[in-house]
N, CA, C and O atoms as a GROMACS GRO file, in nm:
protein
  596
    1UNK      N    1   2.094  -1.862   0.215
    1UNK     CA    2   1.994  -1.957   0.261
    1UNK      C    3   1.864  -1.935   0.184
    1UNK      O    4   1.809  -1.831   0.149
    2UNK      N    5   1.838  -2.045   0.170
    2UNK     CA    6   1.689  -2.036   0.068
    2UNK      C    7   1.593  -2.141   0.131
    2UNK      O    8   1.567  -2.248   0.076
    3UNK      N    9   1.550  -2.107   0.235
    3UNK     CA   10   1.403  -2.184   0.299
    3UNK      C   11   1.292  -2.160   0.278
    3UNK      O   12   1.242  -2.050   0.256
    4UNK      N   13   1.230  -2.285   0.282
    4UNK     CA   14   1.065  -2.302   0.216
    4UNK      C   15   0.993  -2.210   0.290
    4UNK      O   16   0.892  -2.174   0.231
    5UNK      N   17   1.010  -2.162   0.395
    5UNK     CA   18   0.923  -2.095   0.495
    5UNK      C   19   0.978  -2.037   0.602
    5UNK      O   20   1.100  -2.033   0.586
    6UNK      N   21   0.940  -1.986   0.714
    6UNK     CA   22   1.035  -1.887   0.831
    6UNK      C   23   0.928  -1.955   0.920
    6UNK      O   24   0.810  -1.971   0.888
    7UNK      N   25   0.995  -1.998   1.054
    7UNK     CA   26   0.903  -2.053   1.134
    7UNK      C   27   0.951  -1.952   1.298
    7UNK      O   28   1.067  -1.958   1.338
    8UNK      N   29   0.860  -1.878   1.362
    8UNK     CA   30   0.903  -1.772   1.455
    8UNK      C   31   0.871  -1.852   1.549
    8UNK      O   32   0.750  -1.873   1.556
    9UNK      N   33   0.948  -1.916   1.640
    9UNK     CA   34   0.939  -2.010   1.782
    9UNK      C   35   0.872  -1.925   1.894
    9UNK      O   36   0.848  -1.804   1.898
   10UNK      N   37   0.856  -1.989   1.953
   10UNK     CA   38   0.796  -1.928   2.142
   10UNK      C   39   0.932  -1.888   2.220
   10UNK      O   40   1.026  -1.954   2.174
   11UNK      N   41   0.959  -1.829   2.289
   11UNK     CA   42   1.092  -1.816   2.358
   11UNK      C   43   1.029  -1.710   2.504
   11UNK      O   44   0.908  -1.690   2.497
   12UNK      N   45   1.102  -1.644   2.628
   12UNK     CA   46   1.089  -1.620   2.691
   12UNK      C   47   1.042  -1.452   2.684
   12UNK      O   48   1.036  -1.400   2.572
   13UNK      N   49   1.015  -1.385   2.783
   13UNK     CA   50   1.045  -1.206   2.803
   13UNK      C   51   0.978  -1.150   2.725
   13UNK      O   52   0.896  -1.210   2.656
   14UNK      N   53   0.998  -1.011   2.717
   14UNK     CA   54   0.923  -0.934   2.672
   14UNK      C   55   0.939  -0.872   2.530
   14UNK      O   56   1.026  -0.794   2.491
   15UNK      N   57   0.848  -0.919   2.470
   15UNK     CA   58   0.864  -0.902   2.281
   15UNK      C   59   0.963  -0.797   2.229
   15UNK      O   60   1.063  -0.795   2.158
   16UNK      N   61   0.861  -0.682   2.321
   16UNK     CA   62   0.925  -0.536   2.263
   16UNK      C   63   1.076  -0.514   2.296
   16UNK      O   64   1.134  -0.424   2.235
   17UNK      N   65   1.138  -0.579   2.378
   17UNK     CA   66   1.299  -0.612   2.410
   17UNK      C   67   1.398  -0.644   2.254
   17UNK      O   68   1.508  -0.601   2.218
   18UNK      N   69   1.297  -0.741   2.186
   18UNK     CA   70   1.366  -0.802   2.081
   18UNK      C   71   1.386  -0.757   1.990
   18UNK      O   72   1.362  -0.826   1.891
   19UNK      N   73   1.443  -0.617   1.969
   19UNK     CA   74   1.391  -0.499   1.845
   19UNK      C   75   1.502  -0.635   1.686
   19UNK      O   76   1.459  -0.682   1.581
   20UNK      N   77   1.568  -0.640   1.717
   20UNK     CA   78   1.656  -0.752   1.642
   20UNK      C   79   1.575  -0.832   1.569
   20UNK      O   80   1.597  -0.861   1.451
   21UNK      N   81   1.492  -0.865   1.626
   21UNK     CA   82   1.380  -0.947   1.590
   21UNK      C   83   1.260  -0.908   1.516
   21UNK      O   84   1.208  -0.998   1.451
   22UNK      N   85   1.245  -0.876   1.515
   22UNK     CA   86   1.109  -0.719   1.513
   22UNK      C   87   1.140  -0.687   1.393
   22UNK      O   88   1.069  -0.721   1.299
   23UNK      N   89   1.299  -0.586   1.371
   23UNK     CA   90   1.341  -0.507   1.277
   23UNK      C   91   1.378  -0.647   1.156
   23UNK      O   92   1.351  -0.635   1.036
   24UNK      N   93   1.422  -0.733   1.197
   24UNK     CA   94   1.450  -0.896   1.077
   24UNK      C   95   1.327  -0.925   1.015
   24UNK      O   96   1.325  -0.913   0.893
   25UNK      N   97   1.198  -0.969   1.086
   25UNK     CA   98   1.072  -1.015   1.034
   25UNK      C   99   0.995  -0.915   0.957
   25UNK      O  100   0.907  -0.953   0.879
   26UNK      N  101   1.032  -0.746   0.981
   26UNK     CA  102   0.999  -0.682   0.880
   26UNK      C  103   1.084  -0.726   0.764
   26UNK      O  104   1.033  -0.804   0.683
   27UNK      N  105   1.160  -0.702   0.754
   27UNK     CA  106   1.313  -0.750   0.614
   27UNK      C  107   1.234  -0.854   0.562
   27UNK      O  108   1.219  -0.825   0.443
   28UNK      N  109   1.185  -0.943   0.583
   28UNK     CA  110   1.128  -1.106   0.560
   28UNK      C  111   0.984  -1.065   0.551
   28UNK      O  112   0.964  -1.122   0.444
   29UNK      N  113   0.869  -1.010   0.579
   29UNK     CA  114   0.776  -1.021   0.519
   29UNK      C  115   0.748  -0.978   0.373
   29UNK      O  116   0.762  -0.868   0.320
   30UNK      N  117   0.696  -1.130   0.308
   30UNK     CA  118   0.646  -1.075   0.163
   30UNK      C  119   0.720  -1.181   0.069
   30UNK      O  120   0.675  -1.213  -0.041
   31UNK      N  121   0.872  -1.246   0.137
   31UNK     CA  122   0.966  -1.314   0.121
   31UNK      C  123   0.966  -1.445   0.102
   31UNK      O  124   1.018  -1.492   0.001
   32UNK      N  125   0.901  -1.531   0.207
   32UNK     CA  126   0.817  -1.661   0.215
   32UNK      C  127   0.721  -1.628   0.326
   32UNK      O  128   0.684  -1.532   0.393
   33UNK      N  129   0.692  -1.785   0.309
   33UNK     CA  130   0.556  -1.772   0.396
   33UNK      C  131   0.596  -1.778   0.563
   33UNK      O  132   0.690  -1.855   0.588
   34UNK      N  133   0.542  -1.713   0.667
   34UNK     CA  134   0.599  -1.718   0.844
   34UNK      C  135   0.451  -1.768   0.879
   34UNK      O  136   0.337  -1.761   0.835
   35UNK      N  137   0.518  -1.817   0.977
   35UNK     CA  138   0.399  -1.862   1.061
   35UNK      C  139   0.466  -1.878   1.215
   35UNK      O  140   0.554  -1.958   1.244
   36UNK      N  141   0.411  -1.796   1.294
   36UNK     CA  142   0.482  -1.759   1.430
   36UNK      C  143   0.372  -1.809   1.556
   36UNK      O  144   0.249  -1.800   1.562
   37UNK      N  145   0.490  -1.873   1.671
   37UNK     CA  146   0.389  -1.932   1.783
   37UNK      C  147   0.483  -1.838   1.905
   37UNK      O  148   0.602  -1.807   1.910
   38UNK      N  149   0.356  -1.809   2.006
   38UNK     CA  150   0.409  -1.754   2.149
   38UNK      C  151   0.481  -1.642   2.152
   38UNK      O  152   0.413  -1.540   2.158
   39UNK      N  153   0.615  -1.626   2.149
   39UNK     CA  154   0.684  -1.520   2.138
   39UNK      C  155   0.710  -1.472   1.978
   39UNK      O  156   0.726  -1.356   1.941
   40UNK      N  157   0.709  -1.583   1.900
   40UNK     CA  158   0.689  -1.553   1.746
   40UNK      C  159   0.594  -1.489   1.674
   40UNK      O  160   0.606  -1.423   1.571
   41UNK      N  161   0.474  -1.522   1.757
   41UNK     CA  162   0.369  -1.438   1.752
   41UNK      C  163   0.348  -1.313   1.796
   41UNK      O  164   0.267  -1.248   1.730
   42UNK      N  165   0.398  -1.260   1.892
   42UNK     CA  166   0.406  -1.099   1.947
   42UNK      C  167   0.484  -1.024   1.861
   42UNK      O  168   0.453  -0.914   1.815
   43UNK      N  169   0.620  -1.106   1.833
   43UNK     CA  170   0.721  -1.062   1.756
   43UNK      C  171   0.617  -1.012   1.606
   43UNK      O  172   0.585  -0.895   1.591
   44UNK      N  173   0.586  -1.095   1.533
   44UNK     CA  174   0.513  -1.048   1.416
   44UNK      C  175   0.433  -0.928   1.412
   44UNK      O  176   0.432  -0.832   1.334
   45UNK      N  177   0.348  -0.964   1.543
   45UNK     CA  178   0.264  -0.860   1.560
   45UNK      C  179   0.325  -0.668   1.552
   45UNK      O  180   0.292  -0.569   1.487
   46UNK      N  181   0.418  -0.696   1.647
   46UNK     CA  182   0.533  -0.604   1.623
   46UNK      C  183   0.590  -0.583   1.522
   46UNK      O  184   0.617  -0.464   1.506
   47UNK      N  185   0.620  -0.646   1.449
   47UNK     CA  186   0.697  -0.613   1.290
   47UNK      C  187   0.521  -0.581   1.211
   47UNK      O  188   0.506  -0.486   1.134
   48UNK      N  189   0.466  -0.625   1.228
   48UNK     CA  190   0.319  -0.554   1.141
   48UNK      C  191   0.270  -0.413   1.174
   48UNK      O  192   0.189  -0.347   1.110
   49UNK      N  193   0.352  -0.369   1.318
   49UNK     CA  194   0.253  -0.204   1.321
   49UNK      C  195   0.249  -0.244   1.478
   49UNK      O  196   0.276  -0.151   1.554
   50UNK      N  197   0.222  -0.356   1.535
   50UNK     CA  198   0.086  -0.353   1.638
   50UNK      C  199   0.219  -0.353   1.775
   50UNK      O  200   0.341  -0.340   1.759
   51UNK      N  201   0.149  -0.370   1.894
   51UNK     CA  202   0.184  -0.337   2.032
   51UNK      C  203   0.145  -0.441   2.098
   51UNK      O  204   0.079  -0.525   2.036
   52UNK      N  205   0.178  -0.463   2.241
   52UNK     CA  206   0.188  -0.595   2.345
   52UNK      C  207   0.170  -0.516   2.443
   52UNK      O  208   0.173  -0.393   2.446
   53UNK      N  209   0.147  -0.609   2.543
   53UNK     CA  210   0.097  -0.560   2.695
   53UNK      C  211   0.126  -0.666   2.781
   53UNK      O  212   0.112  -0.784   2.749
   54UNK      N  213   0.180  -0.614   2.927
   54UNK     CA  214   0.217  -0.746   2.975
   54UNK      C  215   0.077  -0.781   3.074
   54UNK      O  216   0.037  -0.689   3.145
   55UNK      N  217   0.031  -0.863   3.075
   55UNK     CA  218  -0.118  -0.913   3.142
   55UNK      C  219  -0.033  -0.919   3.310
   55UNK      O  220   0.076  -0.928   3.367
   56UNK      N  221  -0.240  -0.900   3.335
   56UNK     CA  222  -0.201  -0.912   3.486
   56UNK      C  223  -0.169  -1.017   3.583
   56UNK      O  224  -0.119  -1.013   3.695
   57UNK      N  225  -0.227  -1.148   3.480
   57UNK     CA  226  -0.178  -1.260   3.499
   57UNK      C  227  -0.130  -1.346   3.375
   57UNK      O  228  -0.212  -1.386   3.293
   58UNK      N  229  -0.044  -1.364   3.367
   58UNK     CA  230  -0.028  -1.472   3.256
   58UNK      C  231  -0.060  -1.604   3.258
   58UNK      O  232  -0.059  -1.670   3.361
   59UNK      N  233  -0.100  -1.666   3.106
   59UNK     CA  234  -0.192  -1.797   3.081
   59UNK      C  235  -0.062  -1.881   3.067
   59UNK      O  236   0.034  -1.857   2.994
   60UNK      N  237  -0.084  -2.008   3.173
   60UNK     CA  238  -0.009  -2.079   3.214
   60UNK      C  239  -0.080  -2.220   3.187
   60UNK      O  240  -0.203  -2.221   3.181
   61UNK      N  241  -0.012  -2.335   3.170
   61UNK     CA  242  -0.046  -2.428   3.164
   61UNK      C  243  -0.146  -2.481   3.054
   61UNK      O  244  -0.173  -2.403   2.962
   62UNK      N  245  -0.218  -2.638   3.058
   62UNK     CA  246  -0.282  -2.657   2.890
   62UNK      C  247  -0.480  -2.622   2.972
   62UNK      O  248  -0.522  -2.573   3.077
   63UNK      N  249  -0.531  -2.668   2.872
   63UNK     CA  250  -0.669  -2.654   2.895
   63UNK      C  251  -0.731  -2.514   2.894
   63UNK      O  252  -0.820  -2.480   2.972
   64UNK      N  253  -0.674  -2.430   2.796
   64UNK     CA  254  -0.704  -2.295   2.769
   64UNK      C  255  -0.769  -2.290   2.642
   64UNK      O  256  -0.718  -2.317   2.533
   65UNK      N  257  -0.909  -2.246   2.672
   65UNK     CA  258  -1.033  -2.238   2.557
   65UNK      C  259  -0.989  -2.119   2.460
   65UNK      O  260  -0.972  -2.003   2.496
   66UNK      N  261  -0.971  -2.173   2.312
   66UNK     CA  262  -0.920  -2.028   2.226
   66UNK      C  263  -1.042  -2.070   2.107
   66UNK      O  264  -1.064  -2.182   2.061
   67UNK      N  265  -1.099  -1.966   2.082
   67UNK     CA  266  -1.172  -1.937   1.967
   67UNK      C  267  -1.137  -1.952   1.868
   67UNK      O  268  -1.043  -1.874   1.854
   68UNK      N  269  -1.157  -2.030   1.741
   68UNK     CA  270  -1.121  -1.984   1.619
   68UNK      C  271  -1.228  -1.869   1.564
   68UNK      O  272  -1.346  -1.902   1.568
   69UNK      N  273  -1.200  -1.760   1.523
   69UNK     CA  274  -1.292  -1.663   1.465
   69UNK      C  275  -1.330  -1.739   1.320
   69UNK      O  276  -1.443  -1.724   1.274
   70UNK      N  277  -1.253  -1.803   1.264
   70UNK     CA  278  -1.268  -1.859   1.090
   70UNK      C  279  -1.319  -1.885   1.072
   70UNK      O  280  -1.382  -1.847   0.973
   71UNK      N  281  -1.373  -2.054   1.204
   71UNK     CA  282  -1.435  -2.202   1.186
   71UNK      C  283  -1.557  -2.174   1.221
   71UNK      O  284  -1.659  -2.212   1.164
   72UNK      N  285  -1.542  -2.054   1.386
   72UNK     CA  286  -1.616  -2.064   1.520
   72UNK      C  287  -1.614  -2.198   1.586
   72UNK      O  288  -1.713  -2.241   1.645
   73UNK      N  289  -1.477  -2.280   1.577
   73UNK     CA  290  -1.495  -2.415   1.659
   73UNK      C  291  -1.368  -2.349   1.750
   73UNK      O  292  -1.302  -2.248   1.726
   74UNK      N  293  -1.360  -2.433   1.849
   74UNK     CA  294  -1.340  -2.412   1.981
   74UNK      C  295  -1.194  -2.493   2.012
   74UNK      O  296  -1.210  -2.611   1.984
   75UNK      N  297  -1.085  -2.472   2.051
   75UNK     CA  298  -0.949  -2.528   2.032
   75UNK      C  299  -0.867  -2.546   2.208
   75UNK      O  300  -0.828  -2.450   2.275
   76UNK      N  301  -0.862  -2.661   2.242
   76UNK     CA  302  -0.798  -2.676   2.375
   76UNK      C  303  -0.649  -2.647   2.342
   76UNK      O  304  -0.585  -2.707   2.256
   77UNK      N  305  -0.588  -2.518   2.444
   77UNK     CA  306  -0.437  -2.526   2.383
   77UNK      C  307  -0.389  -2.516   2.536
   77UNK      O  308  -0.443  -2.507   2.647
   78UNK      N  309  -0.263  -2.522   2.485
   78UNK     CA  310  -0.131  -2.507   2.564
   78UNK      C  311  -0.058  -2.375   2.624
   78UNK      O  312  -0.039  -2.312   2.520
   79UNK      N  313  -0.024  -2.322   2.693
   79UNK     CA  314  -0.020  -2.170   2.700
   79UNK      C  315   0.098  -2.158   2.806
   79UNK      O  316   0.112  -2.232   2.903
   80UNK      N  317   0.181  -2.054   2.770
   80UNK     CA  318   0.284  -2.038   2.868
   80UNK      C  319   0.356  -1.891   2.843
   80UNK      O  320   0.477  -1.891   2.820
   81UNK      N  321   0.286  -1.773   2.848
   81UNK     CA  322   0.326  -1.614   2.795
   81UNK      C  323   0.254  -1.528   2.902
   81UNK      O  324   0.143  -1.551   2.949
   82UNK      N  325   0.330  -1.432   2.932
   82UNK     CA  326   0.304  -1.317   3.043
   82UNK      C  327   0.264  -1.185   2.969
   82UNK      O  328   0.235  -1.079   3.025
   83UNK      N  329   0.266  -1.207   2.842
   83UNK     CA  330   0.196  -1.065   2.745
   83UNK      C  331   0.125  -1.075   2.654
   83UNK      O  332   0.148  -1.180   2.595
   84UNK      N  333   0.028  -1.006   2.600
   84UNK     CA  334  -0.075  -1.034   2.487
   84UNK      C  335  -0.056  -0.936   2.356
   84UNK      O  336  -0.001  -0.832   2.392
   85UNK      N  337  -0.081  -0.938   2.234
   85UNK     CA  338  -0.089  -0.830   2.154
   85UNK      C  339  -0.245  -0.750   2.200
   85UNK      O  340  -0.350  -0.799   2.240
   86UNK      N  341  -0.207  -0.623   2.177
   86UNK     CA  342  -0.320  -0.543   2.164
   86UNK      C  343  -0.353  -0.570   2.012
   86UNK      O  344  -0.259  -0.561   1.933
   87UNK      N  345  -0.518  -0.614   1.950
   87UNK     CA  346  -0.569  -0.622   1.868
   87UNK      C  347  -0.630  -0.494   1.791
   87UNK      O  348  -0.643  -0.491   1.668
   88UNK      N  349  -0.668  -0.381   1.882
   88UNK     CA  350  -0.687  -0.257   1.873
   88UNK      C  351  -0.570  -0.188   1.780
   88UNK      O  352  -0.606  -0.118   1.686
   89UNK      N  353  -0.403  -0.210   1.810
   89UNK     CA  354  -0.314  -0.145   1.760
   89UNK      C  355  -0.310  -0.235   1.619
   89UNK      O  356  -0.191  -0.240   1.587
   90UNK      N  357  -0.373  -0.294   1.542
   90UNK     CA  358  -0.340  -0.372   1.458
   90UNK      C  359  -0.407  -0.307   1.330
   90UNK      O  360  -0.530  -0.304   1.318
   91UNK      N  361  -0.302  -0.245   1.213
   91UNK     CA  362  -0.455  -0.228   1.131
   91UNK      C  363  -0.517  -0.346   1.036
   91UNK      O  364  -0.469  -0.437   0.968
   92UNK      N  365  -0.655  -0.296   1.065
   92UNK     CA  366  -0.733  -0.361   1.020
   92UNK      C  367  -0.730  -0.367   0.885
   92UNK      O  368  -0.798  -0.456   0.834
   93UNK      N  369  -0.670  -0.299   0.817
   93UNK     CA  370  -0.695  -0.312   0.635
   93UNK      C  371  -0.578  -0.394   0.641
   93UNK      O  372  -0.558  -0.463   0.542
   94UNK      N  373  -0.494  -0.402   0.739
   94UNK     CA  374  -0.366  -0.557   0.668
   94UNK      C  375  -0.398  -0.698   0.742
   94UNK      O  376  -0.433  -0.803   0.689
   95UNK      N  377  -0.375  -0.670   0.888
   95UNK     CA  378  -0.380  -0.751   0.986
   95UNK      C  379  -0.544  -0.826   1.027
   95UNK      O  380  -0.630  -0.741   1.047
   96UNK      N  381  -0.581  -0.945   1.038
   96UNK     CA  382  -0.724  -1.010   1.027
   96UNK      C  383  -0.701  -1.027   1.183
   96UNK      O  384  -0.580  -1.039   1.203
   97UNK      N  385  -0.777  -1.031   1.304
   97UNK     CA  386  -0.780  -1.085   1.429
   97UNK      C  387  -0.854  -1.271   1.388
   97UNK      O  388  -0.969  -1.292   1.348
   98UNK      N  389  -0.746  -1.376   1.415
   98UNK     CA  390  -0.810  -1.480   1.412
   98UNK      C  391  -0.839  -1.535   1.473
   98UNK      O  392  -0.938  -1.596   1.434
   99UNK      N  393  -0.794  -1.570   1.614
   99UNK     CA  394  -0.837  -1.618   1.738
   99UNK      C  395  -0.869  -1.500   1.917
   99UNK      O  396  -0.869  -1.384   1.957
  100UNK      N  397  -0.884  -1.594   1.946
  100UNK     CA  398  -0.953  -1.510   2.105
  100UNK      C  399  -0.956  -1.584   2.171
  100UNK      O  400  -1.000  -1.693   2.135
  101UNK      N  401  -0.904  -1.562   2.326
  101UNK     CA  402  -0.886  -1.630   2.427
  101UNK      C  403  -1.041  -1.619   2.481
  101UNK      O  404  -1.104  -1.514   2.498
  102UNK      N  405  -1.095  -1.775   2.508
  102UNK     CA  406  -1.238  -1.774   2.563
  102UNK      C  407  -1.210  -1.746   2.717
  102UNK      O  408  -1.322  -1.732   2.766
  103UNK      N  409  -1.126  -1.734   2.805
  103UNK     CA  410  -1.138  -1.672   2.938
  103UNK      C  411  -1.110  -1.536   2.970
  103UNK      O  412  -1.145  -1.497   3.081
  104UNK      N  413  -1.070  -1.482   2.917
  104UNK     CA  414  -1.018  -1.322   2.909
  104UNK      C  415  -1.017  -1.265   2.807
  104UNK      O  416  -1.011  -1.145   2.834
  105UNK      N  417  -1.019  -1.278   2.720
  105UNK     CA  418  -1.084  -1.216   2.542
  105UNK      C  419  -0.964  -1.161   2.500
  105UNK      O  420  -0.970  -1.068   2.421
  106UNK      N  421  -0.832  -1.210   2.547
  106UNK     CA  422  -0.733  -1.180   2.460
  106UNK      C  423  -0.709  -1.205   2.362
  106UNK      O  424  -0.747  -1.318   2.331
  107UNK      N  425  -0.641  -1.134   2.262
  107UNK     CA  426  -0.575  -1.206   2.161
  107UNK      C  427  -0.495  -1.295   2.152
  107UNK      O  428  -0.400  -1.302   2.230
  108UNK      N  429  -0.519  -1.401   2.035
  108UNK     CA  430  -0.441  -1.544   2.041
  108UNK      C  431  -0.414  -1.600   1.918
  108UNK      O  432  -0.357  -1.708   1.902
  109UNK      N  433  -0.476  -1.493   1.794
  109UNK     CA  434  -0.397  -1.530   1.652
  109UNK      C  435  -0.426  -1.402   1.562
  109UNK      O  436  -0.508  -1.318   1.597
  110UNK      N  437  -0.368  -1.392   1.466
  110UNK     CA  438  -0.326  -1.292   1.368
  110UNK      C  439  -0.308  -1.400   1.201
  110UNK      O  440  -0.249  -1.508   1.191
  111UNK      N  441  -0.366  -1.337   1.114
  111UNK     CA  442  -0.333  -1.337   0.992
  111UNK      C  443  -0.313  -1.213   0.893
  111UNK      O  444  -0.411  -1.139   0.882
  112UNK      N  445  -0.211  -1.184   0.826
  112UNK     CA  446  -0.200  -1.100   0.753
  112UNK      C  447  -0.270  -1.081   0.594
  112UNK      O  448  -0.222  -1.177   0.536
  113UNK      N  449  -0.351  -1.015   0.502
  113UNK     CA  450  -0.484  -1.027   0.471
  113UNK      C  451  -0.425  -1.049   0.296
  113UNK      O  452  -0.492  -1.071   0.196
  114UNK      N  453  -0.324  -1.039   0.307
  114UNK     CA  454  -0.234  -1.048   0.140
  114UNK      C  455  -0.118  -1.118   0.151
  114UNK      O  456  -0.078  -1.155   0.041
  115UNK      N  457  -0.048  -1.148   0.240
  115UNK     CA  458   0.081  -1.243   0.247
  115UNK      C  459   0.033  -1.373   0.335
  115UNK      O  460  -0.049  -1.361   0.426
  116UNK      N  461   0.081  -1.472   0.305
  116UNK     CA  462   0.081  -1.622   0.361
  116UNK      C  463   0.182  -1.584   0.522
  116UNK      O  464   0.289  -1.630   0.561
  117UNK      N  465   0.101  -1.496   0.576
  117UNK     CA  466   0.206  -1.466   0.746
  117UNK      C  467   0.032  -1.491   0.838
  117UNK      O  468  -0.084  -1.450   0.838
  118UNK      N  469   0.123  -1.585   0.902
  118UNK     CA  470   0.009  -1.579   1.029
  118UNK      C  471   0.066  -1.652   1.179
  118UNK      O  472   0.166  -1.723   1.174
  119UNK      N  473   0.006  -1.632   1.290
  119UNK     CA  474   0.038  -1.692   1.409
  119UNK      C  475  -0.040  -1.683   1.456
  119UNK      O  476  -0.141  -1.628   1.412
  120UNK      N  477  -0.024  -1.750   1.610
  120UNK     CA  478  -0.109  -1.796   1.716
  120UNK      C  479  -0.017  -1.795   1.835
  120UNK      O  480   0.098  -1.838   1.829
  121UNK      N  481  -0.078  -1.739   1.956
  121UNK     CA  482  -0.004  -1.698   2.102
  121UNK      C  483  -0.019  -1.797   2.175
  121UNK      O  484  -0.009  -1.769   2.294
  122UNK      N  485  -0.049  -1.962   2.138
  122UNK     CA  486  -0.061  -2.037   2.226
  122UNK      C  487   0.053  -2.165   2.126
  122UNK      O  488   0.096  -2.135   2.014
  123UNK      N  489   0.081  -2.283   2.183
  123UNK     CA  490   0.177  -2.372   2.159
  123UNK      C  491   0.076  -2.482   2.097
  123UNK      O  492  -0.006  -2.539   2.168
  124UNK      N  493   0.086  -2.501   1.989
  124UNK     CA  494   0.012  -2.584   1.893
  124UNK      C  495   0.084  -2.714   1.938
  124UNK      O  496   0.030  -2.799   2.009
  125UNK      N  497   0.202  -2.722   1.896
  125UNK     CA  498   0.282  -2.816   1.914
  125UNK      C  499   0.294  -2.871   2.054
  125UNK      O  500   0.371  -2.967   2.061
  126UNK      N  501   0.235  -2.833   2.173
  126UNK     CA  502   0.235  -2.923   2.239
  126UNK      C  503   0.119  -2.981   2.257
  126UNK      O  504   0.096  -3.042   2.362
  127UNK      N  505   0.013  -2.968   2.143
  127UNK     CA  506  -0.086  -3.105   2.113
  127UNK      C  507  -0.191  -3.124   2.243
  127UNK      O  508  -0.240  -3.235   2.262
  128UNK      N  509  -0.223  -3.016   2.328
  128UNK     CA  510  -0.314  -3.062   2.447
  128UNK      C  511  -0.441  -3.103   2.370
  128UNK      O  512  -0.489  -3.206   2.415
  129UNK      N  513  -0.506  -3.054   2.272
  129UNK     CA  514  -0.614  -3.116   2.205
  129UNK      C  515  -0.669  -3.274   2.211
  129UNK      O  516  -0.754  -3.329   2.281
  130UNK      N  517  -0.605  -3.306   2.135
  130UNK     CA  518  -0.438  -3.276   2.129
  130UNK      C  519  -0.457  -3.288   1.955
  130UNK      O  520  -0.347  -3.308   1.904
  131UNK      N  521  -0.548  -3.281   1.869
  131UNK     CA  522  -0.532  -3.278   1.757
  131UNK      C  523  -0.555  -3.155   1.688
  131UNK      O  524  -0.519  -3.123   1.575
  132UNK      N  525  -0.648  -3.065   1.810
  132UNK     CA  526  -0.735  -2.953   1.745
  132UNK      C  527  -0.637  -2.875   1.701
  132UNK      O  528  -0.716  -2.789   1.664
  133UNK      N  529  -0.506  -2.817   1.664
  133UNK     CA  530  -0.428  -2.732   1.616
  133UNK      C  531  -0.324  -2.827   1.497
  133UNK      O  532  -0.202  -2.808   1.490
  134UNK      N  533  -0.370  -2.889   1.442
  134UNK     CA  534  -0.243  -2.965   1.355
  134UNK      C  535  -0.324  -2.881   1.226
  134UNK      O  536  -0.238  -2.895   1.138
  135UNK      N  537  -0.442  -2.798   1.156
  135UNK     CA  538  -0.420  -2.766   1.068
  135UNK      C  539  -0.365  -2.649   1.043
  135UNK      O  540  -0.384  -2.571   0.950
  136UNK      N  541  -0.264  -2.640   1.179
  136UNK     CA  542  -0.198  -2.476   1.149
  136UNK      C  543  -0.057  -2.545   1.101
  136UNK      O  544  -0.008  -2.454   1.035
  137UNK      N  545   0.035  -2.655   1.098
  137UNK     CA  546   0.096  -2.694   1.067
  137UNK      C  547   0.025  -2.747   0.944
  137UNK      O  548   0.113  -2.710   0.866
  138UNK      N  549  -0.045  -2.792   0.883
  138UNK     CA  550  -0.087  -2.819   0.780
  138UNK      C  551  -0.108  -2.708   0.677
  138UNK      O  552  -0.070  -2.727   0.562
  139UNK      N  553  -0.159  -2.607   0.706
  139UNK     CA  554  -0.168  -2.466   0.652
  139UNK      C  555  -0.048  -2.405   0.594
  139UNK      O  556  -0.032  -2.375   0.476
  140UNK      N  557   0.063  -2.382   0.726
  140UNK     CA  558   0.164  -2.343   0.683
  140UNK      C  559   0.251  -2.456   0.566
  140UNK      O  560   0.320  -2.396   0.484
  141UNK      N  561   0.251  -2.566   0.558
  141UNK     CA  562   0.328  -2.653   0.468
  141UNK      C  563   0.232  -2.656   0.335
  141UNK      O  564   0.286  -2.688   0.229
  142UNK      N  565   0.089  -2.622   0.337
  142UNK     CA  566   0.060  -2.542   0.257
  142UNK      C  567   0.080  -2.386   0.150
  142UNK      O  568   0.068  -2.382   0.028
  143UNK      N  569   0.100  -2.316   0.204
  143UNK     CA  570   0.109  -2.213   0.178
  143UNK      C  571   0.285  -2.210   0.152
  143UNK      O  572   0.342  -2.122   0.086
  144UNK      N  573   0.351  -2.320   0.217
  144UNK     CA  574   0.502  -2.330   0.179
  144UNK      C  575   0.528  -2.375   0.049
  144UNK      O  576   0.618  -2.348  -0.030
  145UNK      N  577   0.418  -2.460   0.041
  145UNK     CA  578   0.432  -2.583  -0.137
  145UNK      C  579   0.359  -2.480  -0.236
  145UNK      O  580   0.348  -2.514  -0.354
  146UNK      N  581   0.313  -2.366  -0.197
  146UNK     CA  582   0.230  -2.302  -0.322
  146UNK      C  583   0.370  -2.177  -0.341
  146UNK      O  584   0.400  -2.146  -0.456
  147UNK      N  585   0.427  -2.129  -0.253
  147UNK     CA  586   0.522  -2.057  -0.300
  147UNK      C  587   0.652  -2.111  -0.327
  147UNK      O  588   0.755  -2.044  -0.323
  148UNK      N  589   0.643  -2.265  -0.360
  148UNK     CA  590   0.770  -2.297  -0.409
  148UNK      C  591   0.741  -2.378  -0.532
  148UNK      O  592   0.824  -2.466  -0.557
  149UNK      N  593   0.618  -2.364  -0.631
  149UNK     CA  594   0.551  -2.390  -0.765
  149UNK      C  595   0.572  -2.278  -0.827
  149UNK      O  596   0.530  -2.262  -0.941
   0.00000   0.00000   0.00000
């Protein structure tokens, strides 16, 4: 198989369960470009070094204020996960912290600081913005067309 890109979906439970997963997306970084949402996103985080925590409540439902650290503009998302990455376990000379949950200051995106790998812990794709997250799909089909020139 030879795909333009690796796309890490949202799915249920607890990241650190998925060592399968974890131990694959290491194999694949460096390979093409990933770009991981929800559970795709913990998962990465995990294959980069870093750690998860299961919150005391989990962010449910849309109308959840997330920071962009990049823009500093402000992103209505979608949310449906019972664990967060610790940003602390992440190192800082690879891993960039890109977003932040504006009600609880969790983490809510990751970019990696030399490979085209990045995610976000909230569901872009279900559009509550409903536009404010389409340049993460734009990004990634970016960064897909530059490693296939």
């Amino acid at each position: 198989m030879q795909p333009d890109g690796i796309f890490l979906s949202n799915g249920p439970g607890d990241p650190a369960a998925v060592t399968y997963g974890i131990e694959n997306i290491k194999k694949l970084l460096g390979k093409k470009p990933i770009f991981g949402i929800c559970l795709g996103h913990q998962l990465l985080a995990l294959a980069l070094g870093g750690k998860t925590y299961k919150l005391k409540f989990g962010h449910r439902g849309a109308n959840h204020p997330v920071k962009n650290l990049l823009t500093e503009g402000i992103e209505i998302t979608s949310q449906n996960h019972g664990f967060a990455v610790d940003p602390d376990s992440l190192d800082a000379g690879t891993v960039e912290v890109t977003h932040i949950n504006l009600n609880d200051q969790t983490n809510e995106g990751i970019r990696h600081k030399s490979l085209p790998v990045f995610s976000v812990q909230y569901h872009p794709e279900a559009s509550p913005g409903p536009h404010d997250s389409d340049y993460l799909f734009a990004r990634f089909i970016e960064e897909m067309e530059k490693e296939a020139r």
